[in-house]
Structure formats: structure tokens, C-alpha cells
MARDO-679490 format. One record per residue (C-alpha): residue number from 1; residue in three letters; x negated, y negated, z negated. Coordinates in steps of 0.5 Angstrom, whole numbers. Layout:
N
@resi: NUM	resn: ALA	x: X	y: Y	z: Z
...
This chain:
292
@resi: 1	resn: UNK	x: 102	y: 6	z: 63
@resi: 2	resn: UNK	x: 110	y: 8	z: 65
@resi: 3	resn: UNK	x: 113	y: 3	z: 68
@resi: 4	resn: UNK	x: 118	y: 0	z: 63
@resi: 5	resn: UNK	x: 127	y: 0	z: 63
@resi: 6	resn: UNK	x: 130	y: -6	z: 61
@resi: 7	resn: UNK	x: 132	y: -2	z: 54
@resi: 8	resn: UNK	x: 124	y: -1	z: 53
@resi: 9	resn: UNK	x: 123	y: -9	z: 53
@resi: 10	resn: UNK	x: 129	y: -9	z: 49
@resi: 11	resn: UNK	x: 125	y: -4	z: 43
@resi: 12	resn: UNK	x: 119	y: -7	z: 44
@resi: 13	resn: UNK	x: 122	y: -14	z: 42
@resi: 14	resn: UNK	x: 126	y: -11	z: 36
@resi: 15	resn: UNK	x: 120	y: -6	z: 33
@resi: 16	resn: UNK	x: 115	y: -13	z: 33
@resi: 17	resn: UNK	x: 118	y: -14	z: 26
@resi: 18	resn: UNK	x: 117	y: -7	z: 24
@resi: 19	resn: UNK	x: 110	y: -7	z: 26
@resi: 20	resn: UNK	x: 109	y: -13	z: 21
@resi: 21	resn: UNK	x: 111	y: -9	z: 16
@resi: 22	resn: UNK	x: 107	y: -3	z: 17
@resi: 23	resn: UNK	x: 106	y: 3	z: 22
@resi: 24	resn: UNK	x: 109	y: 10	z: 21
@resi: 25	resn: UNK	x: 110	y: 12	z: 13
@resi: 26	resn: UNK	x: 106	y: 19	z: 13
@resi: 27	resn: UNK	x: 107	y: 25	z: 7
@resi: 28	resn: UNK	x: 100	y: 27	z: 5
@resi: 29	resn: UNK	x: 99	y: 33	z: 2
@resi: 30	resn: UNK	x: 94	y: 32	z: -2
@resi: 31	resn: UNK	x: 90	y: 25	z: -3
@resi: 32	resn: UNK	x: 86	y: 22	z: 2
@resi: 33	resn: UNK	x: 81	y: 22	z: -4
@resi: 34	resn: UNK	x: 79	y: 29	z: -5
@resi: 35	resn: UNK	x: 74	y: 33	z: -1
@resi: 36	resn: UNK	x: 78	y: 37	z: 2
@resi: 37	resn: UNK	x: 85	y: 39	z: 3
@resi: 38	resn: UNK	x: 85	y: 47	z: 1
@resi: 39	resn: UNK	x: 90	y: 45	z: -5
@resi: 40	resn: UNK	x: 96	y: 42	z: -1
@resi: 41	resn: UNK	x: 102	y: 41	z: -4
@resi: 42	resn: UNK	x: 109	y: 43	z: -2
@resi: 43	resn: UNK	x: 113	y: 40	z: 3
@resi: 44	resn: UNK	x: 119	y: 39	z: -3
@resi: 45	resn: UNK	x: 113	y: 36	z: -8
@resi: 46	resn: UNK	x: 111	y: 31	z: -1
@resi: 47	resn: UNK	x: 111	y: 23	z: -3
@resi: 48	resn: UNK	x: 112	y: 18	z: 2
@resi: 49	resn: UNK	x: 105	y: 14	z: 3
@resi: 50	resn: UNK	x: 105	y: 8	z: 6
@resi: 51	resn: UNK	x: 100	y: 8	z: 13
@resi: 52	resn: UNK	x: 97	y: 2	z: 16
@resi: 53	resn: UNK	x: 98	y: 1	z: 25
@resi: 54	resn: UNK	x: 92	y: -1	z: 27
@resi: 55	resn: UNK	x: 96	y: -7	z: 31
@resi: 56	resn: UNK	x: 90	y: -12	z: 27
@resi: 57	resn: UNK	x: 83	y: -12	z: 26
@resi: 58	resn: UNK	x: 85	y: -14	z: 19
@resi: 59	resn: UNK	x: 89	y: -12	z: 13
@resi: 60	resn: UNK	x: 90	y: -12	z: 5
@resi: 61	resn: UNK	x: 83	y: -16	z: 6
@resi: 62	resn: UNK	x: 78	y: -12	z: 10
@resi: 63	resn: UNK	x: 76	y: -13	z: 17
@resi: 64	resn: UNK	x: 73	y: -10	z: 23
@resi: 65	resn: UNK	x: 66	y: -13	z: 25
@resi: 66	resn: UNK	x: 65	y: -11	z: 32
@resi: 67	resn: UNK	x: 57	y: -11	z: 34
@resi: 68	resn: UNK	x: 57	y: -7	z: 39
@resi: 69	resn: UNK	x: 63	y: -6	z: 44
@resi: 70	resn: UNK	x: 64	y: -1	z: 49
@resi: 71	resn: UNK	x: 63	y: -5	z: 56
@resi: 72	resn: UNK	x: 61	y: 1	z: 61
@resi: 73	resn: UNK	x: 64	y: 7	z: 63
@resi: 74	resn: UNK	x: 59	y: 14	z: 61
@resi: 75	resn: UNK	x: 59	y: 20	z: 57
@resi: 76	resn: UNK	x: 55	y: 17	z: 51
@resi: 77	resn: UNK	x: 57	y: 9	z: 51
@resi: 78	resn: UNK	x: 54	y: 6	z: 44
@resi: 79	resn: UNK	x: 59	y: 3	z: 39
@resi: 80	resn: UNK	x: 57	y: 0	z: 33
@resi: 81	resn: UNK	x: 61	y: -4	z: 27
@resi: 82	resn: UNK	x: 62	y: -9	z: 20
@resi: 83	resn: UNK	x: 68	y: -7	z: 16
@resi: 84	resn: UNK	x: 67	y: -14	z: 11
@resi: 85	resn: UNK	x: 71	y: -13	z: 5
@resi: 86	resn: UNK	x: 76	y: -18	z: 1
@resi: 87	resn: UNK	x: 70	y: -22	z: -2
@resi: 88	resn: UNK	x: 66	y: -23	z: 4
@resi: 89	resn: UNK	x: 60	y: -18	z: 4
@resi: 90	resn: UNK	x: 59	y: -11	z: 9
@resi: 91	resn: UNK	x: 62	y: -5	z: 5
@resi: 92	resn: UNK	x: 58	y: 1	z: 7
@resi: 93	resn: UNK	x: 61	y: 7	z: 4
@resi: 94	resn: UNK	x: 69	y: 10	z: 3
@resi: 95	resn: UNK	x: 73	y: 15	z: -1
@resi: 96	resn: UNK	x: 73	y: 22	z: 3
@resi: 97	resn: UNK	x: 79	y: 22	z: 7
@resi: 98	resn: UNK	x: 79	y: 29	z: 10
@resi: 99	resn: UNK	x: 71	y: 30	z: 9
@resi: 100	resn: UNK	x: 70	y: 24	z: 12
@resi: 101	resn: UNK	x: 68	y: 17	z: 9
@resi: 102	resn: UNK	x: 71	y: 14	z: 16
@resi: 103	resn: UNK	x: 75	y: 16	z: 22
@resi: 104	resn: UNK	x: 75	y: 11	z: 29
@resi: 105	resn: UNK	x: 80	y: 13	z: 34
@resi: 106	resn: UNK	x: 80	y: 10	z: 41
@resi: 107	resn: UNK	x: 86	y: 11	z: 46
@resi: 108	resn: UNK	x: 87	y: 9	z: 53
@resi: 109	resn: UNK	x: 94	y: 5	z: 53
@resi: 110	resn: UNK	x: 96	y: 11	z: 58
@resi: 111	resn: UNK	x: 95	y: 16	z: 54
@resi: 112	resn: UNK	x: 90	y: 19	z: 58
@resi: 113	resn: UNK	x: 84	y: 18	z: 54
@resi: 114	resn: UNK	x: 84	y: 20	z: 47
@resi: 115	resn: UNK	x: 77	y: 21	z: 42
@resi: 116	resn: UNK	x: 76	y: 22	z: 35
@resi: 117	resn: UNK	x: 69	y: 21	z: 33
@resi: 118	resn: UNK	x: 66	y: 20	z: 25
@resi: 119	resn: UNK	x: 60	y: 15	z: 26
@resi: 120	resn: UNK	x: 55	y: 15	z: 21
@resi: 121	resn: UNK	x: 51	y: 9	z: 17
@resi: 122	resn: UNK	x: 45	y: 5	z: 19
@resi: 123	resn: UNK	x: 44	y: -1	z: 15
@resi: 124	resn: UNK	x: 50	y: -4	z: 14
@resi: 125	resn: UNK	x: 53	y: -3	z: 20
@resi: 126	resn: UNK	x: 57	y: 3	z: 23
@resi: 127	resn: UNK	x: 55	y: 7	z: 29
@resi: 128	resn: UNK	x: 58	y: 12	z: 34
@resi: 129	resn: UNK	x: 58	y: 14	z: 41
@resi: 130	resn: UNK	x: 64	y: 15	z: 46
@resi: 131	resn: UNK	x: 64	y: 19	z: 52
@resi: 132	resn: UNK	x: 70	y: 14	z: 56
@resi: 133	resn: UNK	x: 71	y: 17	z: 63
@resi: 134	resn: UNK	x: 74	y: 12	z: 67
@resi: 135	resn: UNK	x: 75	y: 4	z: 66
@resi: 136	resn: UNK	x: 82	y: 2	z: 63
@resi: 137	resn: UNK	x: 85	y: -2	z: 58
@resi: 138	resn: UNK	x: 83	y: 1	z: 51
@resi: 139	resn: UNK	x: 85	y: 0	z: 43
@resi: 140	resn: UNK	x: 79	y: 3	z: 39
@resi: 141	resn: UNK	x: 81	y: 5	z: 31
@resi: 142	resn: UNK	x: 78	y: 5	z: 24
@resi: 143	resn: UNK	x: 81	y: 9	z: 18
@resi: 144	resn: UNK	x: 78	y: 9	z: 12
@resi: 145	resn: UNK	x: 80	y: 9	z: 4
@resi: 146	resn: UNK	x: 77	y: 4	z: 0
@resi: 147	resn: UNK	x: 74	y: 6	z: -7
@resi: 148	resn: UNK	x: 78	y: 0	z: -10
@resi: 149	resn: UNK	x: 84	y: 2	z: -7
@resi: 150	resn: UNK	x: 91	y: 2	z: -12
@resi: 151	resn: UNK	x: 93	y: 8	z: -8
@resi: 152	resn: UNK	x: 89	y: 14	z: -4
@resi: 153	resn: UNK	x: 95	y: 16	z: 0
@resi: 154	resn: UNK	x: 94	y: 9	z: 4
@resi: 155	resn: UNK	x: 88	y: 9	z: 9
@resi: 156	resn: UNK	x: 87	y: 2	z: 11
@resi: 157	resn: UNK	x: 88	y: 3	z: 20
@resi: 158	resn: UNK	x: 84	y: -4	z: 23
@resi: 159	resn: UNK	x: 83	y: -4	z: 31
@resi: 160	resn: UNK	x: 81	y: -9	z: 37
@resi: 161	resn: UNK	x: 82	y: -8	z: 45
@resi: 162	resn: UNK	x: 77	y: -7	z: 50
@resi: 163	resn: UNK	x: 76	y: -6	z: 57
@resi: 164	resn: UNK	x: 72	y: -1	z: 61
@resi: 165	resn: UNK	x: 70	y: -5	z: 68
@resi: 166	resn: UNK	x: 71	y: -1	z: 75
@resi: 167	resn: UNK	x: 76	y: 3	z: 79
@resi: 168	resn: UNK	x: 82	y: 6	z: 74
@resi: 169	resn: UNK	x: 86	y: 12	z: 76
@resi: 170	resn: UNK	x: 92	y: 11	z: 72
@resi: 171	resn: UNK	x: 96	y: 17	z: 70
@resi: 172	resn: UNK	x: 103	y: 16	z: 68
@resi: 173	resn: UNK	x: 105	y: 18	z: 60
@resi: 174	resn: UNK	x: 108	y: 26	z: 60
@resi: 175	resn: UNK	x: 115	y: 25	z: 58
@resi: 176	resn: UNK	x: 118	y: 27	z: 52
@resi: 177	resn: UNK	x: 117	y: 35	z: 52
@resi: 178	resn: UNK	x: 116	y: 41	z: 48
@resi: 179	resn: UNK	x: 110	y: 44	z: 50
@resi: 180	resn: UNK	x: 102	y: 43	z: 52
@resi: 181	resn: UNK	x: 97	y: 47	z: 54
@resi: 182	resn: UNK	x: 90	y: 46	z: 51
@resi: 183	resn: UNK	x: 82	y: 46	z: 56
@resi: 184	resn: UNK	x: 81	y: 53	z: 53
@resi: 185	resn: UNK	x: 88	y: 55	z: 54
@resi: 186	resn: UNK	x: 92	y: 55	z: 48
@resi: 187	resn: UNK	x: 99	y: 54	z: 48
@resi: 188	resn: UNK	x: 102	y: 49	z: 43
@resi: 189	resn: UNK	x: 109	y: 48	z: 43
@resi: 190	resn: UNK	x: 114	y: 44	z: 38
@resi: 191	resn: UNK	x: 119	y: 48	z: 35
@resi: 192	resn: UNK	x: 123	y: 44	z: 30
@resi: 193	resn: UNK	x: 129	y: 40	z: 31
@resi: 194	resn: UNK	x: 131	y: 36	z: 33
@resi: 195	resn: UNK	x: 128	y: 34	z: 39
@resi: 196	resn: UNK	x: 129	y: 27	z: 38
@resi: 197	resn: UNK	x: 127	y: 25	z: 31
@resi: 198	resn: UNK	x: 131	y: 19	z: 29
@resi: 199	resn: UNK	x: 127	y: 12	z: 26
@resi: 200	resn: UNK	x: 127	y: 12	z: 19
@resi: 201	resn: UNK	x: 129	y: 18	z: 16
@resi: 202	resn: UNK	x: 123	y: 25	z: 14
@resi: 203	resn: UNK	x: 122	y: 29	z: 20
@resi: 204	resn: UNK	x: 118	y: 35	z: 20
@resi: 205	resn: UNK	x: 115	y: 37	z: 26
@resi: 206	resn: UNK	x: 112	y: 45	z: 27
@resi: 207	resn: UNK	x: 108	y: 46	z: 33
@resi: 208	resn: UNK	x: 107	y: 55	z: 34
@resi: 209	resn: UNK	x: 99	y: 55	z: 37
@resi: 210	resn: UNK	x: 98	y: 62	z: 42
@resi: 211	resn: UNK	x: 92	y: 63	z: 44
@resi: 212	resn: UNK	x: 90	y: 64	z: 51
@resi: 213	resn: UNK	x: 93	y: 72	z: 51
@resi: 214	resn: UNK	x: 99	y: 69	z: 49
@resi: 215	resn: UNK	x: 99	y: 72	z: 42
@resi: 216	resn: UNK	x: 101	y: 68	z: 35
@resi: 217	resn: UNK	x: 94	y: 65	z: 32
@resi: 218	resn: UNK	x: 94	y: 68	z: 25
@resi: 219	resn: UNK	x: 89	y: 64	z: 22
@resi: 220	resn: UNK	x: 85	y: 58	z: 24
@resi: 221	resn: UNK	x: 77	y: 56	z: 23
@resi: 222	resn: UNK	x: 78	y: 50	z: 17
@resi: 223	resn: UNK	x: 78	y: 42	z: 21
@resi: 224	resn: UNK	x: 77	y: 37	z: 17
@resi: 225	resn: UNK	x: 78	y: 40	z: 11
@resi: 226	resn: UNK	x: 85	y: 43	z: 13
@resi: 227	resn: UNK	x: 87	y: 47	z: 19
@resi: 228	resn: UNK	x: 89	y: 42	z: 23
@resi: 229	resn: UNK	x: 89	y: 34	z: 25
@resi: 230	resn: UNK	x: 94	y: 30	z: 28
@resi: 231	resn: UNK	x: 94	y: 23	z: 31
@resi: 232	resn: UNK	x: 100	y: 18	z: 33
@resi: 233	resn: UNK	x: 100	y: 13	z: 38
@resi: 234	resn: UNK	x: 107	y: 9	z: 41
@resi: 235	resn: UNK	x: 106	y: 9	z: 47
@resi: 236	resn: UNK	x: 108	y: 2	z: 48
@resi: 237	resn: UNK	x: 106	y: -2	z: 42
@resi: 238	resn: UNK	x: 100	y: 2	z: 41
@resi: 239	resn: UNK	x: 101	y: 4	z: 34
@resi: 240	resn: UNK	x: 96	y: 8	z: 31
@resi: 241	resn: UNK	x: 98	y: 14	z: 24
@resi: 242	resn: UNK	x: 95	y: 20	z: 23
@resi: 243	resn: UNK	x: 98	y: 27	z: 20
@resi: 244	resn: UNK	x: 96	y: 33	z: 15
@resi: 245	resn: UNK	x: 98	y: 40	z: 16
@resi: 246	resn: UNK	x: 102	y: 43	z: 10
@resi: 247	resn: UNK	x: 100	y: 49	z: 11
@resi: 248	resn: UNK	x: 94	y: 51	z: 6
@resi: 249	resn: UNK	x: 88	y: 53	z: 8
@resi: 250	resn: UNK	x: 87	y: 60	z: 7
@resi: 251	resn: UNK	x: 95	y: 63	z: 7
@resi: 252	resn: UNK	x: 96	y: 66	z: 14
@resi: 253	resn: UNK	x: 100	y: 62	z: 20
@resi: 254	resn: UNK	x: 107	y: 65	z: 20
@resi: 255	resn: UNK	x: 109	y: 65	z: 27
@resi: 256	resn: UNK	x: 102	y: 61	z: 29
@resi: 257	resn: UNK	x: 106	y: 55	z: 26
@resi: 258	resn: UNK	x: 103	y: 49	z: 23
@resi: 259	resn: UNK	x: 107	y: 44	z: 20
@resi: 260	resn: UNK	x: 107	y: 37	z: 19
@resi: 261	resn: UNK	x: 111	y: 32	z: 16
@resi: 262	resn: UNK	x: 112	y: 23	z: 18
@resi: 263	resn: UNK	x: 117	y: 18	z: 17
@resi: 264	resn: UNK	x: 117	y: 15	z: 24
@resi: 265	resn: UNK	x: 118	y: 7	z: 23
@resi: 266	resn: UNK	x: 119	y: 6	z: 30
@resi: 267	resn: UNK	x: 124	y: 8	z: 36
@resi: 268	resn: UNK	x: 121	y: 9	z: 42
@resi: 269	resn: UNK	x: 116	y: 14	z: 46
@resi: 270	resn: UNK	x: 110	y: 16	z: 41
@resi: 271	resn: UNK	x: 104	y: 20	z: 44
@resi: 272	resn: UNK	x: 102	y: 25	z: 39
@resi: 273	resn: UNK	x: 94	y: 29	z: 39
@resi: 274	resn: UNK	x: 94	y: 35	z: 35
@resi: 275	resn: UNK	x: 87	y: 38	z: 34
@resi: 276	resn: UNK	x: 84	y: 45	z: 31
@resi: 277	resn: UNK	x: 79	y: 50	z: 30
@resi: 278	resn: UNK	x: 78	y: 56	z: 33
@resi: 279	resn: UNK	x: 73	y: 60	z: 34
@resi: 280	resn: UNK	x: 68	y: 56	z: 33
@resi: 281	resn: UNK	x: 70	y: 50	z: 37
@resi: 282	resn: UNK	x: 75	y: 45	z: 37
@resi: 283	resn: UNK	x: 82	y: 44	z: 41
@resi: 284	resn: UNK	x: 86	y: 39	z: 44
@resi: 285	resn: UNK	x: 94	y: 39	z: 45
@resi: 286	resn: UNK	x: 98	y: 32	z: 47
@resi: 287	resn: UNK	x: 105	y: 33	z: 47
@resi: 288	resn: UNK	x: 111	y: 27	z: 47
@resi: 289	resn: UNK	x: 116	y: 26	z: 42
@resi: 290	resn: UNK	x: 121	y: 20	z: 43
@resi: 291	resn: UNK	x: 124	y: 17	z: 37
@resi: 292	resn: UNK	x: 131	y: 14	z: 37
């Protein structure tokens, strides 16, 4: 993790009371609910819609269970889990949320180790794999949408801590920039202002996605039930969103631009993970946007 400035402390102490009110608000532009997002709404027609931070293993009555924790570094390390509903007892099933029943995120508090998986049921417990490189501090995430929810548009975000044992190689958080550059490639790179989103106010963020010869992407194949995925991570705190693309599937890329839509509820360094489909296969963009 970067090393922090006296202003970085300063934040932290400042933004511990808005974590307790909640992560980053987000626009969806359908509900999580529905089985895909081909029928987005307009950004003009956008709502705010409330999004848990993943800083507690509990919220609006639901808890994580851990059963299996990833101990080990390995391409395939098991992990398996209980998400204990309001009355006490194991829920085993969800409203879609982009095609899935649940999302389960795990991030390095470096940033330098992101993994989105979707695990399956067995029993009454949740199970999945995660390929974790190297040892380190991590947060591992669990988003789901209740069937009982008062309101689809608010997943319910639980996360714990874990540690991975043995030798670290630490890499310093990017600073705040414009563009990153895929494995396989392709060039992603913020185009929106302003280049430093204030906390608190709607922020559109559009990214141009090029391919590998340097060409605006025109179309991409559907991810999620949409053209794109993105999650959010403070750098410091460690909170936790996730973002939906506006742009509705089937309508061709202007420019190779996607765009998505938050409210930031809080200043400081976010790490965001931008993940699509082309070609039949999946890529990864990390960029860093500063919030003031």
C-alpha cells in the first residue's frame, strides 16, 4: 500500500463517519433484479440507488459465514461460505444481479491483486476457487440482491479480511492517471471531466476502449448481461461498489466509449476495475481516479 501523508490520515479519520452511512451511491440503469441489462435507461431518467461498502461481514440483517478461508497462496485456492439471513437460518438463492445470483470479489489492499468470481451452491453453502498469486493482506466481497428486498437497486455488499502467508511483493498503488493497458492489449482511457470528481455530487465517467491496433472498439461481446463491468475500491479504506455501463447492448460504441455514472461518498484515491468481452475473452483495466 502507498505510503500515506499527514492529509491522507486526516481523510481517513474525516470519511470513517461516512462509511457508516454507506459506500458509493451508484446509477443503475436497470434493476439489479432483471436477468440482463440489454433495456438500460437513459442517464437523464438515472436514480440514485443506495450501495453497501463491504467494510462488515453484516448489514440490513444478513451476515457472512465464513466456512472455508483462503489461507494459501495457488492458482486454485477453495473458498466456501453461509450468507445467514435476518431470521437466523442460511439463504441459498438471490434475485438476478447481472445474470448472477451472487458476486464475490477479492482485492489485495495494494491493489495489486483483483478477482471477480461467481460461486455456485452446494448445500446450504456457497462455494468458489480463487487463484491468489502471491501472500498479502486481502478483503474478500459478497454482493447479492435479497428476494425480500424493499428495493432491487440496493445490493446488500458484506466483506471479511484474510491473509495469504509467505513472502509479499508489495506494489505501490498507480497514481491518479488517465489510461491503462489490458494483458491482451487494449487501451483504456478516461476521457471525462473533470479529472478529479468531487465527493458527493453525480460524476460521469467514460472510458474509450481501443483495441490492440490501436482502433476504437465499435462493439463489444455482452459481459454480465451488459457491455461492461466495473468495481471500486478506496485505496485506504477499502470500500467496495460496483458500476453498470449506460450504453445498451446492441447500440454501437460511439468512439469505443463506455460510460458509466456514481456518486463518490468519499475523497480520497478509488481504484477502479473495468472488465469486458471481446472476442470471446475476458479483459481487465485498472485505472486511479482521485476524489476531492
Amino acid at each position: 500500500m502507498r505510503d500515506l501523508r499527514f492529509t491522507d490520515w486526516v481523510f481517513v479519520v474525516a470519511a470513517a463517519a461516512v462509511v457508516v452511512a454507506g459506500g458509493l451511491a451508484l446509477f443503475s440503469p436497470s434493476p439489479p433484479g432483471s436477468a440482463t441489462h440489454s433495456t438500460h435507461q437513459r442517464a437523464a431518467d438515472l436514480v440514485p440507488a443506495a450501495h453497501g461498502d463491504g467494510l462488515s461481514d453484516n448489514e440490513s440483517g444478513y451476515r457472512l459465514e465464513q466456512v472455508t478461508t483462503p489461507g494459501t497462496r495457488g492458482d486454485a485456492v477453495p473458498v466456501a461460505f453461509r450468507v445467514i439471513g435476518p431470521d437466523g437460518l442460511p439463504r441459498t438463492g438471490f434475485r438476478e444481479n447481472q445474470t448472477k445470483q451472487l458476486h464475490l470479489f477479492a482485492v489485495r489492499d495494494d491493489m495489486h491483486v483483483f478477482r471477480h468470481v461467481h460461486p455456485t451452491l452446494v448445500g446450504d453453502e456457497w462455494h468458489t476457487a480463487l487463484d491468489l498469486p502471491d501472500g498479502g493482506a486481502y478483503r474478500m466481497f459478497v454482493e447479492f440482491v435479497p428476494h425480500d428486498t424493499a428495493d432491487p437497486r440496493h445490493p446488500v455488499v458484506l466483506g471479511v479480511p484474510f491473509s495469504v502467508p509467505g513472502d509479499t511483493t508489495l506494489v505501490p498503488v498507480p497514481a491518479p492517471g488517465a489510461e491503462a493497458v489490458t494483458s491482451g492489449g487494449f487501451t483504456v482511457t478516461r476521457v471525462d471531466e473533470p479529472v478529479t470528481p468531487t465527493a458527493l455530487r453525480p460524476q460521469r465517467l467514460r472510458f474509450a476502449v481501443r483495441a490492440p491496433d490501436g482502433e476504437p472498439v465499435r462493439a463489444l461481446d455482452p459481459h454480465l448481461g451488459a457491455y461492461g463491468h466495473m468495481t471500486g475500491f478506496h485505496t485506504v479504506l477499502l470500500s467496495a461498489t460496483h458500476l453498470h455501463p449506460l450504453e445498451p447492448l446492441g447500440v454501437p460504441l460511439t468512439g469505443g466509449e463506455l460510460s458509466f455514472q456514481a456518486v463518490f461518498a468519499e475523497r480520497g484515491e478509488h481504484r477502479l476495475f473495468l472488465e469486458f468481452s471481446h472476442g470471446g475473452s475476458t479483459h481487465t483495466a485498472a485505472v486511479t481516479v482521485e476524489v476531492v
